[in-house]
mmCIF file of the C-alpha atoms, coordinates in Angstrom:
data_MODEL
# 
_entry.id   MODEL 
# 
loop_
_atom_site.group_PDB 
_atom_site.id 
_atom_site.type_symbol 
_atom_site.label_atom_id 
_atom_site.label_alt_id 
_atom_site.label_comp_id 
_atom_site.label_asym_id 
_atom_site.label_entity_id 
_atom_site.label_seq_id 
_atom_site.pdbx_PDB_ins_code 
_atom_site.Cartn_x 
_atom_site.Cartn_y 
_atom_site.Cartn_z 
_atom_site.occupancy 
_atom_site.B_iso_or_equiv 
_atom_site.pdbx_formal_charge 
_atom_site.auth_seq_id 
_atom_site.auth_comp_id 
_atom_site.auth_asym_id 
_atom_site.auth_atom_id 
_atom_site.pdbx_PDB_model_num 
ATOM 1   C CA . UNK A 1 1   ? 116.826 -6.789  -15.476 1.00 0.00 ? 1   UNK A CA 1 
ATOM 2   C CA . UNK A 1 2   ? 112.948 -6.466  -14.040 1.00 0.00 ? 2   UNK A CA 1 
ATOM 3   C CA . UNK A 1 3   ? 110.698 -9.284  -14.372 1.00 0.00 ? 3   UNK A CA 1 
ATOM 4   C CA . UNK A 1 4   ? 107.061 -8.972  -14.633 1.00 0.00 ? 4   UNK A CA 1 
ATOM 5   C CA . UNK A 1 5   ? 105.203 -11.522 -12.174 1.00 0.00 ? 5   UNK A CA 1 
ATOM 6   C CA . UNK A 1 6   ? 101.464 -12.411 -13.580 1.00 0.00 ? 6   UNK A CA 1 
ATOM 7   C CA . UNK A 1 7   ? 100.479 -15.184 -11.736 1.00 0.00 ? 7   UNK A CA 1 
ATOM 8   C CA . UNK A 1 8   ? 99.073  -18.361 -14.606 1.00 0.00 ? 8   UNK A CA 1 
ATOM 9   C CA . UNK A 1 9   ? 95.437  -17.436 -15.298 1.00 0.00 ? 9   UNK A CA 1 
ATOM 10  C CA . UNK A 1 10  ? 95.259  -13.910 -13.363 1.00 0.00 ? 10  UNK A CA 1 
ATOM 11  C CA . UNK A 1 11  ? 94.179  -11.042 -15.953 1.00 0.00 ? 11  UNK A CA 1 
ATOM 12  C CA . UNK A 1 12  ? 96.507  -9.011  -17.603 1.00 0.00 ? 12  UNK A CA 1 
ATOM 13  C CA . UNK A 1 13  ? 93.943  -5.884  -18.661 1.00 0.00 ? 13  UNK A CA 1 
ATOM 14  C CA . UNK A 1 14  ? 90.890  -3.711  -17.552 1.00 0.00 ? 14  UNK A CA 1 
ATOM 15  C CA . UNK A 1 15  ? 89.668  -4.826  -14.019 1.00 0.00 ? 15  UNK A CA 1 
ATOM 16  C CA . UNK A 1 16  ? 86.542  -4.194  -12.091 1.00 0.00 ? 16  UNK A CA 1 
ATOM 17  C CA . UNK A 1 17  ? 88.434  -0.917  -11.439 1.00 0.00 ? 17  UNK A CA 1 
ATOM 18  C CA . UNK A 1 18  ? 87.858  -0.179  -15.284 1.00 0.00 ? 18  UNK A CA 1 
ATOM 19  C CA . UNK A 1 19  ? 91.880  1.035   -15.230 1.00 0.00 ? 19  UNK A CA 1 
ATOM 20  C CA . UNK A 1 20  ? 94.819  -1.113  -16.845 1.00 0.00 ? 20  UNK A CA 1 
ATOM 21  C CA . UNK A 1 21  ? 96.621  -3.745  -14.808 1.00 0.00 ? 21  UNK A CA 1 
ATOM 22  C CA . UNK A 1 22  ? 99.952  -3.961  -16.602 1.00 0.00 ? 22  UNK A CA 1 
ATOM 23  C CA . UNK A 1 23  ? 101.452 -6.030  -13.903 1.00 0.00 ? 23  UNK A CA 1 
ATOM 24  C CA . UNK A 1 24  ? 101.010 -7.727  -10.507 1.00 0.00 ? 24  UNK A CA 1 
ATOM 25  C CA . UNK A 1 25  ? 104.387 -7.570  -9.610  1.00 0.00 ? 25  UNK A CA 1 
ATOM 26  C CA . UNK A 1 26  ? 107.872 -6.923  -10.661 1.00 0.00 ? 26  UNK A CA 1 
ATOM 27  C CA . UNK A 1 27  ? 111.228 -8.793  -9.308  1.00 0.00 ? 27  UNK A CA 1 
ATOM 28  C CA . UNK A 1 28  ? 114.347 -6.508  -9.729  1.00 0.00 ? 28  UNK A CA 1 
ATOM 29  C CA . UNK A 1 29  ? 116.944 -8.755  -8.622  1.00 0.00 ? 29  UNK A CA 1 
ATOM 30  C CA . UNK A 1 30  ? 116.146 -10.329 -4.966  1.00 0.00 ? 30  UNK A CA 1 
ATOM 31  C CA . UNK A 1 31  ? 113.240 -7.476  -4.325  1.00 0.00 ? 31  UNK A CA 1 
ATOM 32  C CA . UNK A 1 32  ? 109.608 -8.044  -5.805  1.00 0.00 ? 32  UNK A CA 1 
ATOM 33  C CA . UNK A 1 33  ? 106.967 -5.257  -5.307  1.00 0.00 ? 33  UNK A CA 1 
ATOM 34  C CA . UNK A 1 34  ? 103.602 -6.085  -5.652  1.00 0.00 ? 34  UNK A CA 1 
ATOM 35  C CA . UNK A 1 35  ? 100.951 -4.080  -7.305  1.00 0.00 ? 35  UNK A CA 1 
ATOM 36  C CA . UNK A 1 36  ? 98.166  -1.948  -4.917  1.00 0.00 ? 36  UNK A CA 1 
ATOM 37  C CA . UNK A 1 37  ? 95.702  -5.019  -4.433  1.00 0.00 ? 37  UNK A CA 1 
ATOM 38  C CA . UNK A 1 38  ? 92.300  -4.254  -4.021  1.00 0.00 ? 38  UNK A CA 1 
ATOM 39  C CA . UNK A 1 39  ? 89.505  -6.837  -3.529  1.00 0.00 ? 39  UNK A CA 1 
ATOM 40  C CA . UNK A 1 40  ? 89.055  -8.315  -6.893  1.00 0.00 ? 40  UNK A CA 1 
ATOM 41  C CA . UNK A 1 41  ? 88.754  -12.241 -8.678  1.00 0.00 ? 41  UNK A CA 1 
ATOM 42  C CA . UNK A 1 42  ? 91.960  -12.007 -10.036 1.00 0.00 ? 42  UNK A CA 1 
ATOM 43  C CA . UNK A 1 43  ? 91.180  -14.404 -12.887 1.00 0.00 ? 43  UNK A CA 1 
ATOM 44  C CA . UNK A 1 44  ? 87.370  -12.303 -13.589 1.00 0.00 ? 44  UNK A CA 1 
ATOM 45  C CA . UNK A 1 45  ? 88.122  -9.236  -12.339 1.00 0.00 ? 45  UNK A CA 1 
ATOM 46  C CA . UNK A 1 46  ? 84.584  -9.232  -10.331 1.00 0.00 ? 46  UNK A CA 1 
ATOM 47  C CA . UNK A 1 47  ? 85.108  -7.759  -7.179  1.00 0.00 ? 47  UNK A CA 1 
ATOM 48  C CA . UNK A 1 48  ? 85.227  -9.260  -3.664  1.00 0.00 ? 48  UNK A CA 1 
ATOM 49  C CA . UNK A 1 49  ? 83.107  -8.719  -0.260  1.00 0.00 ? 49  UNK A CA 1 
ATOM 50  C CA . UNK A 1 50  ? 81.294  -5.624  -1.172  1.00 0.00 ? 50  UNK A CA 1 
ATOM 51  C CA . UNK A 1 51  ? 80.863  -3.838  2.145   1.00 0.00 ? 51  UNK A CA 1 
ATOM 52  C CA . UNK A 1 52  ? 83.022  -6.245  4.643   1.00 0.00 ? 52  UNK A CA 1 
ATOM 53  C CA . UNK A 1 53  ? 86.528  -5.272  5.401   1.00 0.00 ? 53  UNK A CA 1 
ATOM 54  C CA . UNK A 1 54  ? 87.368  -8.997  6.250   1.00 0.00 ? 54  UNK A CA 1 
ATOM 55  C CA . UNK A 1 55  ? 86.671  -10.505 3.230   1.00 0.00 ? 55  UNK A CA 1 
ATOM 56  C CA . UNK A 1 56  ? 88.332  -7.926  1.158   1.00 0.00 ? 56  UNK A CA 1 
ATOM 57  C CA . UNK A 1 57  ? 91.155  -7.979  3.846   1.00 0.00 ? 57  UNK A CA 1 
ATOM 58  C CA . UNK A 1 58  ? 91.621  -11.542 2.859   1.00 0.00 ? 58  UNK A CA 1 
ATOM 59  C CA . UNK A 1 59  ? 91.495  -11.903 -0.995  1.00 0.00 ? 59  UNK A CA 1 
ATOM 60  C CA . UNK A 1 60  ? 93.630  -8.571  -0.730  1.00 0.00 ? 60  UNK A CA 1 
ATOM 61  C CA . UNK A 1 61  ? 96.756  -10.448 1.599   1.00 0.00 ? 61  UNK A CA 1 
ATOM 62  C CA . UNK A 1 62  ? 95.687  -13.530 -0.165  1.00 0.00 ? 62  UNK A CA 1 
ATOM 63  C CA . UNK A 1 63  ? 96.594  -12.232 -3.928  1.00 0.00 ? 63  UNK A CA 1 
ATOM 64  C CA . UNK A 1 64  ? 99.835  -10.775 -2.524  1.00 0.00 ? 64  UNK A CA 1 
ATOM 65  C CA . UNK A 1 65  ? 100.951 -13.884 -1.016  1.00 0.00 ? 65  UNK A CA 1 
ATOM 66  C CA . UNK A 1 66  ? 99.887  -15.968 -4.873  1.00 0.00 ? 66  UNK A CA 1 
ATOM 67  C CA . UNK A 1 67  ? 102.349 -12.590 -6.406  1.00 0.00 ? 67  UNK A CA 1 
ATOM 68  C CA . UNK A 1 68  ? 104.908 -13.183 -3.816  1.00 0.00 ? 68  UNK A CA 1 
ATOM 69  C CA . UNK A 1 69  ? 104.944 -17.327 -4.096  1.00 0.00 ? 69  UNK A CA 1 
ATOM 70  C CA . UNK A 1 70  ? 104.935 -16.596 -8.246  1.00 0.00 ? 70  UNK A CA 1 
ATOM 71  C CA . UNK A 1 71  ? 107.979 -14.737 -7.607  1.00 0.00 ? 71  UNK A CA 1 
ATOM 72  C CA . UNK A 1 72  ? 109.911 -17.089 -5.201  1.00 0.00 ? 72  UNK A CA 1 
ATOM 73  C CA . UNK A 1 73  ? 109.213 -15.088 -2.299  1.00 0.00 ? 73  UNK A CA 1 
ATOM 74  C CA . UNK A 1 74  ? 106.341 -15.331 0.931   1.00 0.00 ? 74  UNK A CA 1 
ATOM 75  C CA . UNK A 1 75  ? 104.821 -13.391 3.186   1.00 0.00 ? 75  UNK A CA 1 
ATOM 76  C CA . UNK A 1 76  ? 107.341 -14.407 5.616   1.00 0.00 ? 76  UNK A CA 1 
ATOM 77  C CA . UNK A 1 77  ? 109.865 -12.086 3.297   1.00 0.00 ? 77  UNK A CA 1 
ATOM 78  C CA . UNK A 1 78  ? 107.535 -9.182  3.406   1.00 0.00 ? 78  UNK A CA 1 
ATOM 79  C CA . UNK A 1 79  ? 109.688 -5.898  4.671   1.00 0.00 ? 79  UNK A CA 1 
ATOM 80  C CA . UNK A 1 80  ? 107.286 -3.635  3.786   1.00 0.00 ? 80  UNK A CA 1 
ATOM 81  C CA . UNK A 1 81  ? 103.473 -2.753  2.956   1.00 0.00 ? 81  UNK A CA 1 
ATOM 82  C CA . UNK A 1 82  ? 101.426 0.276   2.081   1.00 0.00 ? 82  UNK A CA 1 
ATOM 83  C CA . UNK A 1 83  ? 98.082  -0.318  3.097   1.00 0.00 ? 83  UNK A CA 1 
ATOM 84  C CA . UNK A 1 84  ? 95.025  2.675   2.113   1.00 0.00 ? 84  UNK A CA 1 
ATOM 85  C CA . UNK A 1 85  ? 91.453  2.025   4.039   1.00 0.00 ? 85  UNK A CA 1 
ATOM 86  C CA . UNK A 1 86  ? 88.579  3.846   2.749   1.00 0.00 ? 86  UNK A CA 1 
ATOM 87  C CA . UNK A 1 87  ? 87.123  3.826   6.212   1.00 0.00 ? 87  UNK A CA 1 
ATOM 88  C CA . UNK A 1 88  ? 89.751  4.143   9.139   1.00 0.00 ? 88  UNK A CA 1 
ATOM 89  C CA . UNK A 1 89  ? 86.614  2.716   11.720  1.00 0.00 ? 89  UNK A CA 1 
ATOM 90  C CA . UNK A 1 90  ? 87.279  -0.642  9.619   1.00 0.00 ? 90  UNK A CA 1 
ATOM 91  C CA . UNK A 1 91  ? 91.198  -0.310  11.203  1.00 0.00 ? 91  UNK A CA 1 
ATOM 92  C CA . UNK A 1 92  ? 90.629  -3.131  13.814  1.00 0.00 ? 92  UNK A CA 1 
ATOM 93  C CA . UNK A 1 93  ? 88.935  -5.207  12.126  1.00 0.00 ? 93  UNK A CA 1 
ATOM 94  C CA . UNK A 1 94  ? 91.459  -4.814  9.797   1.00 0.00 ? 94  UNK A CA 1 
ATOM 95  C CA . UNK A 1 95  ? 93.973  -5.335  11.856  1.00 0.00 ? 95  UNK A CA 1 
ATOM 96  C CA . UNK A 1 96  ? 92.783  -8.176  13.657  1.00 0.00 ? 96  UNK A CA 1 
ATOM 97  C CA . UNK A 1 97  ? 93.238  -10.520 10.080  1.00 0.00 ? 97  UNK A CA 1 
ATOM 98  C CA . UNK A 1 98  ? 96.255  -8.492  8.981   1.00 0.00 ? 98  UNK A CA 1 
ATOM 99  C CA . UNK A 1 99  ? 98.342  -9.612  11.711  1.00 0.00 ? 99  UNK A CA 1 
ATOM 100 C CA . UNK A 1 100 ? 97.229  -13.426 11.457  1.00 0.00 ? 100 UNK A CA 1 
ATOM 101 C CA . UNK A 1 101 ? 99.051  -13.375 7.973   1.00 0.00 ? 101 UNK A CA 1 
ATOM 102 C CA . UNK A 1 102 ? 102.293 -12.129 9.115   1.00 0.00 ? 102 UNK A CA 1 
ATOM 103 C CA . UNK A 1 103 ? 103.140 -15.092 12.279  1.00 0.00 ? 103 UNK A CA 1 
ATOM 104 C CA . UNK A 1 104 ? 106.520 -14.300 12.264  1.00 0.00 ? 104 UNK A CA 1 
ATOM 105 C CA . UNK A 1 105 ? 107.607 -10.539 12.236  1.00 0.00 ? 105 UNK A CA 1 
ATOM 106 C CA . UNK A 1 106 ? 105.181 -7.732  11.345  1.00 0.00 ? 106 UNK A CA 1 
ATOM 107 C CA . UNK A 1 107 ? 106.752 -5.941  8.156   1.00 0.00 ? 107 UNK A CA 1 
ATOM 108 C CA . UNK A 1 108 ? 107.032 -2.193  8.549   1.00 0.00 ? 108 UNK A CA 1 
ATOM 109 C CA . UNK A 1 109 ? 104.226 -0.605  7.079   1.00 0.00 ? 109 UNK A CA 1 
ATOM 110 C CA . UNK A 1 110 ? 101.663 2.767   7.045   1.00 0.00 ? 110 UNK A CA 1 
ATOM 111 C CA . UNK A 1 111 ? 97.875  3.175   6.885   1.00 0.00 ? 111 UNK A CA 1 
ATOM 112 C CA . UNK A 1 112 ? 96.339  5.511   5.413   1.00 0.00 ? 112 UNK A CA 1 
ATOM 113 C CA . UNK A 1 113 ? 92.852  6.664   4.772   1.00 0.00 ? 113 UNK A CA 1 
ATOM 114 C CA . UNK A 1 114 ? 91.831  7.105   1.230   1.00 0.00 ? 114 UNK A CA 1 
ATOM 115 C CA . UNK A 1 115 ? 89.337  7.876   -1.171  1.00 0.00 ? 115 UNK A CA 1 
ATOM 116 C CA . UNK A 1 116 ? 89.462  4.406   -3.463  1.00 0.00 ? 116 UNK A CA 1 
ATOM 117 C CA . UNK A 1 117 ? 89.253  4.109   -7.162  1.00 0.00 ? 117 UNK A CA 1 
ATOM 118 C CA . UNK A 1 118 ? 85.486  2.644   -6.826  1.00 0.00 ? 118 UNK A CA 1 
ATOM 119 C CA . UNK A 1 119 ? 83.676  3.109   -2.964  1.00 0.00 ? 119 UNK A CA 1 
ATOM 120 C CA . UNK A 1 120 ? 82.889  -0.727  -3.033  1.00 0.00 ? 120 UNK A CA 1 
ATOM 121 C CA . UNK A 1 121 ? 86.783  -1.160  -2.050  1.00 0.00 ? 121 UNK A CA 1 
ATOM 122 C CA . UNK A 1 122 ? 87.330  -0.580  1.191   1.00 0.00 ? 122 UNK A CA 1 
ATOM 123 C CA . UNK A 1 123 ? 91.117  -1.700  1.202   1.00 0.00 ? 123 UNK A CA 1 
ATOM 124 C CA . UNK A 1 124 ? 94.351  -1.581  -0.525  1.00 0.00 ? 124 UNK A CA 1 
ATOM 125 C CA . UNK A 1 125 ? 97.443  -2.986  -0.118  1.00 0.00 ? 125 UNK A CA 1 
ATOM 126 C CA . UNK A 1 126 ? 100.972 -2.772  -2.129  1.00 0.00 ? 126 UNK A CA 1 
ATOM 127 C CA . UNK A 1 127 ? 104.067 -4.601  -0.800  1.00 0.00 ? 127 UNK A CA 1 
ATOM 128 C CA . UNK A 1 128 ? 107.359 -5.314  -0.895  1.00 0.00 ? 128 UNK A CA 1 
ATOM 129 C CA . UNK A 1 129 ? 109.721 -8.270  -0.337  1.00 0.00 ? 129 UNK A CA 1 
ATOM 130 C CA . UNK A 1 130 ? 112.644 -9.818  -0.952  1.00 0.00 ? 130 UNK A CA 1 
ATOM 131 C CA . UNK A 1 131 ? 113.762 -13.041 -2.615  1.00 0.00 ? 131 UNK A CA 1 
ATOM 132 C CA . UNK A 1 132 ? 115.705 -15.960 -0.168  1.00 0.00 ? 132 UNK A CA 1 
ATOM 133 C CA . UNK A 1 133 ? 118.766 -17.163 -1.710  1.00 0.00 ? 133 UNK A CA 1 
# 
């Protein structure tokens, strides 16, 4: 049976994005997938960085890994990510603080570029990991 994963305190609702966040994540038996992330207070919904990929490529990793940890999982378990930049010239950069949260082994991933829900997001990121027995 699925489990939703809401992190204590982390809205349930309308974001800055204006659309529905039903849930962060879901854990189907040792998997958990976590939502697309975008740069947002997860406990106001306000959003994050406006116009700098590194702070948005921070809260982003750093509200998967609170998803993950709520689920019994870490970003040392992460197998795969799905990651959308609005501007692909922001790729390095990117890259350069995408790397630094994954020490161990870089999960398999693509990159896309994308047209975002709101042009003040510049990143997006939904993963997927499993649970250690």
């Amino acid at each position: 049976m699925n489990q939703a994963i809401n992190p204590q305190g982390w809205i349930i609702g309308k974001t800055a994005t204006g659309l529905n966040h039903l849930n962060w994540g879901v854990k189907a038996g040792n998997h958990v997938s976590v939502a697309g992330m975008l740069s947002t207070d997860p406990v106001d919904g306000s959003i994050v960085g406006v116009g700098d990929i590194e702070v948005q490529t921070r809260r982003v990793l750093d509200s998967i890994k609170v998803v993950l940890e709520s689920a019994g999982s870490s970003m040392d378990h992460v197998v795969m990510n799905q990651i959308f930049l609005r501007n692909l010239e922001d790729y390095h950069k990117f890259n350069e603080i995408y790397v630094s949260y994954f020490p161990a082994i870089l999960p398999a991933r693509f990159c896309v570029k994308l047209e975002m829900v709101r042009p003040e997001f510049l990143v997006e990121i939904a993963a997927t990991a499993i649970i250690p027995s």
